[in-house]
C-alpha positions as CSV (number, residue, x, y, z in Angstrom):
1,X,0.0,0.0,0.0
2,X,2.9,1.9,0.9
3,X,5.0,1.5,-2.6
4,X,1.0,2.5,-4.6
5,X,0.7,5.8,-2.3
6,X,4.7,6.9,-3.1
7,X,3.9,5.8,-7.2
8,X,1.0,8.2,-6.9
9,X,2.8,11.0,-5.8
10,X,5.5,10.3,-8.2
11,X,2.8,10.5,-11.2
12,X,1.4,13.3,-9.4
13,X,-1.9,12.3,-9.3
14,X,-4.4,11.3,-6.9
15,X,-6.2,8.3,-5.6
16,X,-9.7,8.9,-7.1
17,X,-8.1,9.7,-10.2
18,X,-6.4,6.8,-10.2
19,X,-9.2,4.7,-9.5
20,X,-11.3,6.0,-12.1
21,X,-8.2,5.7,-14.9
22,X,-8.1,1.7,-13.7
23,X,-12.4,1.7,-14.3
24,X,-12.0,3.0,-17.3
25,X,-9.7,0.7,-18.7
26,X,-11.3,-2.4,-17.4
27,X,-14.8,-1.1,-18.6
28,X,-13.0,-0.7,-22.3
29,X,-11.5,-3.7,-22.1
30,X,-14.7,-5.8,-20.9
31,X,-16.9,-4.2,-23.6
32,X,-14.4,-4.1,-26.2
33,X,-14.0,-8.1,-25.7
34,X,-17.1,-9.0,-26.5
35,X,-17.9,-6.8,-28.6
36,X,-15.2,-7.6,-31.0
37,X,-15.8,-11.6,-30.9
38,X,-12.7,-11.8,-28.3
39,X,-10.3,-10.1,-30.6
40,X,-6.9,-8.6,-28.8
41,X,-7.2,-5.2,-27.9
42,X,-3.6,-3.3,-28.7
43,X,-2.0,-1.4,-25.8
44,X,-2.1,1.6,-28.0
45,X,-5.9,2.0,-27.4
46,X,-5.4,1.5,-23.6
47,X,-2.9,3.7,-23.5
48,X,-5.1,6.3,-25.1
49,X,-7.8,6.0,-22.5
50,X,-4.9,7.7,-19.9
51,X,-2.7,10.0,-22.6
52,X,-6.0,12.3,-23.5
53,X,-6.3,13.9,-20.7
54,X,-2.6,12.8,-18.8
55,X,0.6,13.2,-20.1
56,X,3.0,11.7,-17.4
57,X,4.9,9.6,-19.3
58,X,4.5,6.2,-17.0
59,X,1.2,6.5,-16.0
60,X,-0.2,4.3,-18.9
61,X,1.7,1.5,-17.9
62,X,1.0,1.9,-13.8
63,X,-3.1,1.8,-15.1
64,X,-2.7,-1.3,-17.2
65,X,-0.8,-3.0,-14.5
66,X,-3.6,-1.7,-11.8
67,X,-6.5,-2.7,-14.3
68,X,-4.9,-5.9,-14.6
69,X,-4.9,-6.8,-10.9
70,X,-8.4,-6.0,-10.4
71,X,-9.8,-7.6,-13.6
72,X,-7.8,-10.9,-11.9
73,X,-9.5,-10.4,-8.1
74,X,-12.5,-8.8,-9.1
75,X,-13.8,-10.7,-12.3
76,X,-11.3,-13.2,-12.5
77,X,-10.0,-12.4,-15.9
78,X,-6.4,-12.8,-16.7
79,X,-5.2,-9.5,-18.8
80,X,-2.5,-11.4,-20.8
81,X,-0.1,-9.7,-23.1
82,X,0.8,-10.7,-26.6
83,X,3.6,-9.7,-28.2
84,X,3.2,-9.5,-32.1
85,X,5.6,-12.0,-34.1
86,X,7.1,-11.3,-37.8
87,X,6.5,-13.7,-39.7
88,X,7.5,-17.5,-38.8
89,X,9.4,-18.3,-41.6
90,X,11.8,-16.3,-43.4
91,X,11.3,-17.1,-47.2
92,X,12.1,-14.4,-49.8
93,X,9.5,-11.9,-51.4
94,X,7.2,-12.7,-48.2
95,X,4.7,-9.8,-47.9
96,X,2.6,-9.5,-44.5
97,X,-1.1,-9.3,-44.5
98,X,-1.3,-7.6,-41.2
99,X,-1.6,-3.8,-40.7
100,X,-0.2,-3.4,-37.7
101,X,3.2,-2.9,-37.2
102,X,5.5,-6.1,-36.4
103,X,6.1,-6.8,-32.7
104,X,2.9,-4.6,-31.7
105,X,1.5,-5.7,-28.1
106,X,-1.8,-5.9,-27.4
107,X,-4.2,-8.3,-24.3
108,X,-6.7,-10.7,-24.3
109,X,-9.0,-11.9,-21.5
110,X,-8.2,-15.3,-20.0
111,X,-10.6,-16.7,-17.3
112,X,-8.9,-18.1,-14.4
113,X,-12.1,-20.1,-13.4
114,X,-11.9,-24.1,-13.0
115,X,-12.7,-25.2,-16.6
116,X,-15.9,-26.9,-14.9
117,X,-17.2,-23.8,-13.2
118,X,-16.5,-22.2,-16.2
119,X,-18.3,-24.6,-18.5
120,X,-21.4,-24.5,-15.8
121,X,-22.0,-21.1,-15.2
122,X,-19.9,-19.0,-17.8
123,X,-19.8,-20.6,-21.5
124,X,-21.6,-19.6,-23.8
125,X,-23.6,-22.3,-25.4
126,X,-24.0,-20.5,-28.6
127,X,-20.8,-20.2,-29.0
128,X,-19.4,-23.7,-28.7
129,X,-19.7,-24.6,-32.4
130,X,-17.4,-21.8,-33.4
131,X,-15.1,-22.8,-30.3
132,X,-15.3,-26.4,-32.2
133,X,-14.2,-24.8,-34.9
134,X,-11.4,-23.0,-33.9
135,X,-9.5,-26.5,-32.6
136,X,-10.1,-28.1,-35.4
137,X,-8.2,-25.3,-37.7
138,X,-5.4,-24.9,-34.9
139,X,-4.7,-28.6,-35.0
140,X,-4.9,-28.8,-38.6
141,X,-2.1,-26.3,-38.7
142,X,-0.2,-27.8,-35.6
143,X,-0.2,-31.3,-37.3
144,X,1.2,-29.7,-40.6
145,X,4.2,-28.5,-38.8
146,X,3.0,-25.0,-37.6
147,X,2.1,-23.6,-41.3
148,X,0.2,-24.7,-44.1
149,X,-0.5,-23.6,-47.8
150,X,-4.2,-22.5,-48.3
151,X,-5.4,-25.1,-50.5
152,X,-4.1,-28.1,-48.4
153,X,-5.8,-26.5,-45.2
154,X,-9.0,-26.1,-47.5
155,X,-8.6,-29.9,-48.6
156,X,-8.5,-31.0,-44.8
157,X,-11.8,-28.8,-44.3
158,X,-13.7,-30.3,-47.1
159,X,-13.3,-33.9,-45.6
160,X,-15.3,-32.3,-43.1
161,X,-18.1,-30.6,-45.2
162,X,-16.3,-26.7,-44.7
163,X,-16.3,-25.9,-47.8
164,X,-14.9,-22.2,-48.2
165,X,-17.7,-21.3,-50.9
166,X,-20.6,-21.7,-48.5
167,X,-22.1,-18.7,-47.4
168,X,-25.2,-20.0,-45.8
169,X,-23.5,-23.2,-43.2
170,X,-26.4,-24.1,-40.8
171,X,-24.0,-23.5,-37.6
172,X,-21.1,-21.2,-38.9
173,X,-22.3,-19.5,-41.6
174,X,-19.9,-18.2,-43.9
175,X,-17.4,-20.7,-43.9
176,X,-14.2,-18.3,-45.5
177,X,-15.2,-15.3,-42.6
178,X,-15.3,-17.6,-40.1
179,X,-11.6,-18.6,-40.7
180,X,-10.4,-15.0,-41.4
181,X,-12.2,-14.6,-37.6
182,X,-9.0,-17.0,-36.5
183,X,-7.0,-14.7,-38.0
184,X,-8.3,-11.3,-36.7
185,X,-8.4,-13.3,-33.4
186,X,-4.5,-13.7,-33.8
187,X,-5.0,-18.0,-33.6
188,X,-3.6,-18.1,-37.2
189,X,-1.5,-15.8,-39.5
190,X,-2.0,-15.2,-43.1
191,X,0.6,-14.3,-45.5
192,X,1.3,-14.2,-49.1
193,X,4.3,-16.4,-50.3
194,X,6.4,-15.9,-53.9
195,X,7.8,-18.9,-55.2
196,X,8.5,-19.5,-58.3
197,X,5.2,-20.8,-59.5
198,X,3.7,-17.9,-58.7
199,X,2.1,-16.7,-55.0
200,X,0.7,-18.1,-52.3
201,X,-1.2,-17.9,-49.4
202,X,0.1,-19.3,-46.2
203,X,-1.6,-20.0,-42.8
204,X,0.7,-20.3,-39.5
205,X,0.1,-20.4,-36.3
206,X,0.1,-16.6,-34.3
207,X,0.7,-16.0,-31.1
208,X,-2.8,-16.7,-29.1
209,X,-2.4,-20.0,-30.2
210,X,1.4,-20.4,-29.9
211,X,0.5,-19.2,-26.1
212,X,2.3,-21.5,-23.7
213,X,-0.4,-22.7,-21.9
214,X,-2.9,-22.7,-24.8
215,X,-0.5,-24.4,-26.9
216,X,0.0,-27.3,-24.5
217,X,-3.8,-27.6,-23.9
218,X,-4.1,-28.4,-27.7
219,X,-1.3,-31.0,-27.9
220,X,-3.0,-32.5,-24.8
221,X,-6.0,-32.4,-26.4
222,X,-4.8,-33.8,-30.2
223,X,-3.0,-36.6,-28.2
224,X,-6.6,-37.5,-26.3
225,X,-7.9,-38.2,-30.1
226,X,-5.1,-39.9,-31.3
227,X,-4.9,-42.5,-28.5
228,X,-8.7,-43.1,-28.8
229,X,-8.5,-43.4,-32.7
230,X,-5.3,-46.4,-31.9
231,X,-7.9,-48.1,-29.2
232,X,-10.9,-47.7,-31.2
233,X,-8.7,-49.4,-34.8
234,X,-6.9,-52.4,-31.8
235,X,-10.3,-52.9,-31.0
236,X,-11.8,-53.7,-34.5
């Protein structure tokens, strides 16, 4: 309590205001989350919420750090920082889809509930299919090595009736949005490849699913179906 009343006086400003910098920052970040589908928020936009009317040059990052703290106690949401990667591989004539700059941070919410309280009283039914969805891409991409050319993640998708011309699917509707959704969600990256038989596209794994933690869960998770697939083919 101490060391927070000396960092106030440093930043020369008061408790209240202080208080109601953090509220505005976890409001933002709470509506921003689902409004946008889950989609990180960059630090440039929290750091806006202080700089328009502050300018002390390390108060942005004392906010985050006190939104991030509450958000855990309060709501018991993990703010976890991204750090944006370049590009995976280094291959000649490579041209980035993404607008933002390279190595841009930005957060996403994380629950920190038991995954069974969280299924009971927090998971969003409606929502599930697209969740489905989501692994099933990741994995695709994880099995491949990390990356794979369009057309081949495309062929693994057909096997499964996603086909990227349909429009109207009775659970995800437009099959091609919903990937680029895993893409704006920073799951997968997209970028345009030169070779010599011309360009193209490549999909590889971003940092929200390269995530420690969420990256173990899915290995867990694809070794759970492998071992079931071997049982299920010893059995017959």
């Amino acid at each position: 309590m101490a060391n927070a009343i000396e960092d106030l006086s440093q930043l020369n400003i008061s408790e209240e205001e202080k208080d109601k910098l953090v509220a505005e920052v976890i409001r933002y970040v709470l509506f921003k989350t689902h409004q946008n589908s889950g989609c990180p928020i960059k630090r440039d936009e929290l750091t806006q919420i202080v700089t328009k009317n502050y300018r002390q040059r390390q108060l942005p990052a004392f906010v985050i750090n006190e939104a991030k703290k509450n958000l855990s106690t309060i709501f018991g949401f993990e703010l976890r920082e991204f750090q944006r990667s370049r590009p995976l591989s280094t291959n000649q004539g490579r041209v980035s889809f993404q607008q933002s700059i390279a190595d841009s941070k930005s957060y996403i919410l994380i629950s920190q509930l038991p995954a069974d309280v969280y299924r009971k009283y927090v998971e969003d039914v409606n929502t599930a299919h697209f969740t489905g969805f989501t692994f099933v891409v990741i994995s695709i991409v994880h099995l491949a090595g990390g990356k794979i050319p369009e057309e081949q993640l495309w062929h693994h998708l057909r096997r499964m009736g996603l086909d990227e011309s349909d429009e109207t699917h009775p659970v995800l509707g437009n099959i091609k949005q919903a990937l680029e959704m895993l893409v704006q969600q920073r799951h997968l990256q997209k970028d345009k490849v030169n070779g010599p038989e011309g360009s193209t596209l490549l999909y590889e794994l971003a940092e929200r699913a390269l995530d420690g933690p969420i990256n173990e869960k899915i290995k867990e998770y694809i070794s759970q179906i492998v071992r079931k697939d071997v049982g299920t083919n010893e059995i017959d």
